[in-house]
N, C-alpha and C positions, 0 to 999 in steps of 0.2 A: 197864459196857458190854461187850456182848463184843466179842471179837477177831475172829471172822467170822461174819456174819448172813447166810442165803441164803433169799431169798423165793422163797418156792413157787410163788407167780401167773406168776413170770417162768419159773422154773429149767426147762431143755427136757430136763433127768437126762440131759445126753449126756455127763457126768464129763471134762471139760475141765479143767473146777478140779483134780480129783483125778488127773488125769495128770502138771498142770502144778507141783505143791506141788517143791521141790523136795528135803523132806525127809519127804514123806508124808504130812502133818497131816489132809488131808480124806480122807475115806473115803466109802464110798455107803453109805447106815443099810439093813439087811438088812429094815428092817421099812417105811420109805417109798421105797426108791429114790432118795432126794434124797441129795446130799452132807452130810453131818454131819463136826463137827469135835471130832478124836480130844483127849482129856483132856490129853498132853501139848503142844498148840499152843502153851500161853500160856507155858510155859519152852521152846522148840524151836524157835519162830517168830522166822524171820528179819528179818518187815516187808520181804521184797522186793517185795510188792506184785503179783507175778505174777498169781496168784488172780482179783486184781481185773482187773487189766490184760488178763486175755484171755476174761475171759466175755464170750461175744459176743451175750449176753441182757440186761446188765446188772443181773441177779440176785443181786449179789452185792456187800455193803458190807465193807469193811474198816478196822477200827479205829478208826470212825466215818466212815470218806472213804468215798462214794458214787463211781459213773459220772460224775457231773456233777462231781464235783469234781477229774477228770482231764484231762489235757490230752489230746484225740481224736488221732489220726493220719491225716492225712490224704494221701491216695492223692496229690494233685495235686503234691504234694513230693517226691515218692517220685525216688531219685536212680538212671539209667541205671548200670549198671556202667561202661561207659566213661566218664564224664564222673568216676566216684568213683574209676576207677582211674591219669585225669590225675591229681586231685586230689591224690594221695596220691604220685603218682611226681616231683609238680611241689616239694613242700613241700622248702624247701632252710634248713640252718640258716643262719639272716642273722648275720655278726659285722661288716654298717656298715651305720649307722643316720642317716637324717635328724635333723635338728636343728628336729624335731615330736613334742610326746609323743602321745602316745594318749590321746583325751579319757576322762572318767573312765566315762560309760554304755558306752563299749563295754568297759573293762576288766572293769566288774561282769556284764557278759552273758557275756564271755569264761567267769567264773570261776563264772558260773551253769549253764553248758553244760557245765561240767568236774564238777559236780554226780554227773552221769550214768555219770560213770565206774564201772567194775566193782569191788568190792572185798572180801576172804576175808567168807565168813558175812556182807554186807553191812551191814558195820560202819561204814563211812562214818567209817572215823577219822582220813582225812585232813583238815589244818585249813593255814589261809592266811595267807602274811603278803604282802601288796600293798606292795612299795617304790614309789611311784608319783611322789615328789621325786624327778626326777634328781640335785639334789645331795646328796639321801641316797644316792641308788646311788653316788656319784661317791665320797662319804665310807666307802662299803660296800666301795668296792673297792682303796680308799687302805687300809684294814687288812686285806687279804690282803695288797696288796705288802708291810707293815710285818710280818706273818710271815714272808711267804718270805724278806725281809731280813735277818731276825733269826734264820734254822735256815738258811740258805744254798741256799733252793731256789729252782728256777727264776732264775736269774741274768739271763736275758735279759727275762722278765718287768719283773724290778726294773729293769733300765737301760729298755725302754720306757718305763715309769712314770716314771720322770724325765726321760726326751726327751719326754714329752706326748704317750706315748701308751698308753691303756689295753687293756693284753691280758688283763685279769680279766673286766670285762664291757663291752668294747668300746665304749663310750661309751653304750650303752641306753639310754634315757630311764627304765624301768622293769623291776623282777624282781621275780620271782614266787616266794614261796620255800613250799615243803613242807614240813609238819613234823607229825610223830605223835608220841604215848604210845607209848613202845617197844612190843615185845610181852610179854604176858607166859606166853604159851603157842604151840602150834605152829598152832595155828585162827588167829591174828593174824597177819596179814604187813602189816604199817605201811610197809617197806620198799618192796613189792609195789605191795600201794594207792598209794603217793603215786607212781610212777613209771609208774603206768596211769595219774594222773589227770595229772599233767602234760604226758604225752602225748594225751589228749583237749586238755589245755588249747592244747598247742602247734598240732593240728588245726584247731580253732578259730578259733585266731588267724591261720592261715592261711585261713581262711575270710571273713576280716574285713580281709584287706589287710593284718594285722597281721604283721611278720617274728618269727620265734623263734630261739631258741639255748641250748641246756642249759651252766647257768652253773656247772661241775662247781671249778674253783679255788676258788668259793664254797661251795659245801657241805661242802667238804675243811674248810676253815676253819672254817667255822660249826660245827662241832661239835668241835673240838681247838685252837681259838684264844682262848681267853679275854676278852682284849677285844673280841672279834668276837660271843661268845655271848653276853656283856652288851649290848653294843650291839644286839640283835636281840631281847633281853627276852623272848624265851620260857620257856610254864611250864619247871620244872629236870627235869621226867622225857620232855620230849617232846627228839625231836632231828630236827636237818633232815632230810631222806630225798634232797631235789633243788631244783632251782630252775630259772629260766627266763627268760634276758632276754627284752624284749617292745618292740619299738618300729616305725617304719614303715622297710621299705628301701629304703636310699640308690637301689640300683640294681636293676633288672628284669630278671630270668631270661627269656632267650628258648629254652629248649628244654631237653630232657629229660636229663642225662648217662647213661652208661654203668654198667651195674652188671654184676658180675657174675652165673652164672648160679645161681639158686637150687641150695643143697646140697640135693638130698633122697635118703631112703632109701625105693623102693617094695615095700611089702608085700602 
C-alpha cells in the first residue's frame, strides 16, 4: 500500500499538499502537474497527517485513511477569542477537592482530547498511567511522605501527613501520570511531549468542570524513590516526565486574578 495516493479526478494542482508537507515529501511531477511523492517519504514521513487534513478536495488518501475517515471540523464550534481567552485566564490549579470522583467516561475523553497534543517529529511517545482508585492515589501519596521521611525533606509535608492532611496530592480522587522512553537522540524530547500533553490534558479538564493541579512531589519521587517506582510498574527504560491531579472543586472561582504584565522583547 502506499503512503500517499492522490487522485487525479479530484486534485485541482493548487499544491496545498506540497506547501503543507512539513519536511518536503510532495513535490508537483514536472511531467503531469499533479503532486507526486518523493522516494524518500516512506523513511522521512512523519504520519502527521497534514497532507490529508488540508486538501480541501478530498484528493488525497494517506496510509490508507481517506476524507471520510476523519473527523470534519466544523465551523459552528469554532470558538470566539474572548470566550477562549476567559477560558484559559479562568483555569486555576485546584489543590481542594470534593469527596466525588470523576466518573470513568469522562476521564477516558479527558485523555482522548490530550491525544492531540503537539509532540518532536510526531512521535506521540507520551504513554498514561490513570490512577483512578482514590485509595491508590491515597497509598501514592503515603510513599512520597515515607521518602521525604526517610532523606529529611519537606518537614512540614510529613507532619501534615500525620495531622490528616495530604499536601502531596491534596486529597484527589485521581492522577494522571506521564511517562516516556527516555530519549535517545536530540529529535526526542519525551520531557517536552509529555509536559505539552499534560497541559492539553489539564485544559480539558477544565473544560469538563473537572479541577487540575500539576502533582510535581510526585514525579520527584516517581523516578528516585524505589518503592514508589515499583509500586507504579512502569517499563524500566520509560521515566515519569509529570502528572496531574484530577478531581471536581470543592469551591468556585468567581473572577479573574492579577498577573503580571507580559515580559516581552519587541523586534
Amino acid at each position: 500500500m502506499a503512503l500517499i495516493t492522490i487522485d487525479h479526478d479530484k486534485c485541482k494542482r493548487d499544491g496545498i499538499c506540497i506547501s503543507e508537507c512539513p519536511f518536503s515529501l510532495i513535490r508537483e511531477s514536472k511531467k503531469t502537474g499533479f503532486p507526486e511523492i518523493r522516494p524518500a517519504a516512506e523513511r522521512m514521513c512523519i504520519h502527521c497527517g497534514h497532507c490529508l487534513a488540508v486538501c480541501p478536495h478530498q484528493a488525497l488518501t494517506f496510509n490508507g485513511a481517506g476524507p471520510e475517515d476523519c473527523l470534519p471540523l466544523e465551523k459552528k464550534l469554532a470558538v470566539e477569542p474572548e470566550i477562549i481567552e476567559q477560558f484559559i485566564k479562568s483555569r486555576r490549579s485546584i489543590r481542594t477537592y470534593k469527596d466525588k470522583p470523576v466518573d470513568h467516561p469522562t476521564l477516558e475523553r479527558l485523555l482522548d482530547t490530550a491525544r492531540w497534543a503537539p509532540s518532536a517529529k510526531n512521535s506521540q511517545s507520551v504513554n498514561w498511567l490513570m490512577v483512578e482508585d482514590p485509595a491508590e492515589v491515597k497509598r501514592l501519596a503515603g510513599m512520597v511522605v515515607d521518602w521525604f521521611r526517610e532523606n529529611s525533606y519537606f518537614p512540614g509535608v510529613v507532619k501534615s501527613w500525620k495531622d490528616g492532611r495530604d499536601m502531596v496530592l491534596r486529597g484527589a480522587p485521581h492522577v494522571a501520570i506521564a511517562h516516556a522512553a527516555q530519549g535517545v537522540n536530540g529529535l526526542q524530547k519525551p520531557k517536552e511531549d509529555c509536559a505539552i500533553a499534560i497541559s492539553y490534558l489539564e485544559l480539558a479538564a477544565h473544560a469538563h468542570g473537572v479541577g487540575a493541579c500539576w502533582a510535581g512531589f510526585l514525579v520527584n519521587g516517581a523516578n528516585d524513590y524505589q518503592p514508589l517506582v515499583e509500586a507504579l510498574g512502569l517499563p524500566p527504560e520509560h521515566k515519569v516526565y509529570g502528572a496531574l491531579m484530577l478531581g471536581y472543586p470543592k469551591f468556585r472561582y468567581r473572577r479573574i486574578p492579577l498577573r503580571e504584565p507580559a515580559k516581552v522583547q519587541w523586534r
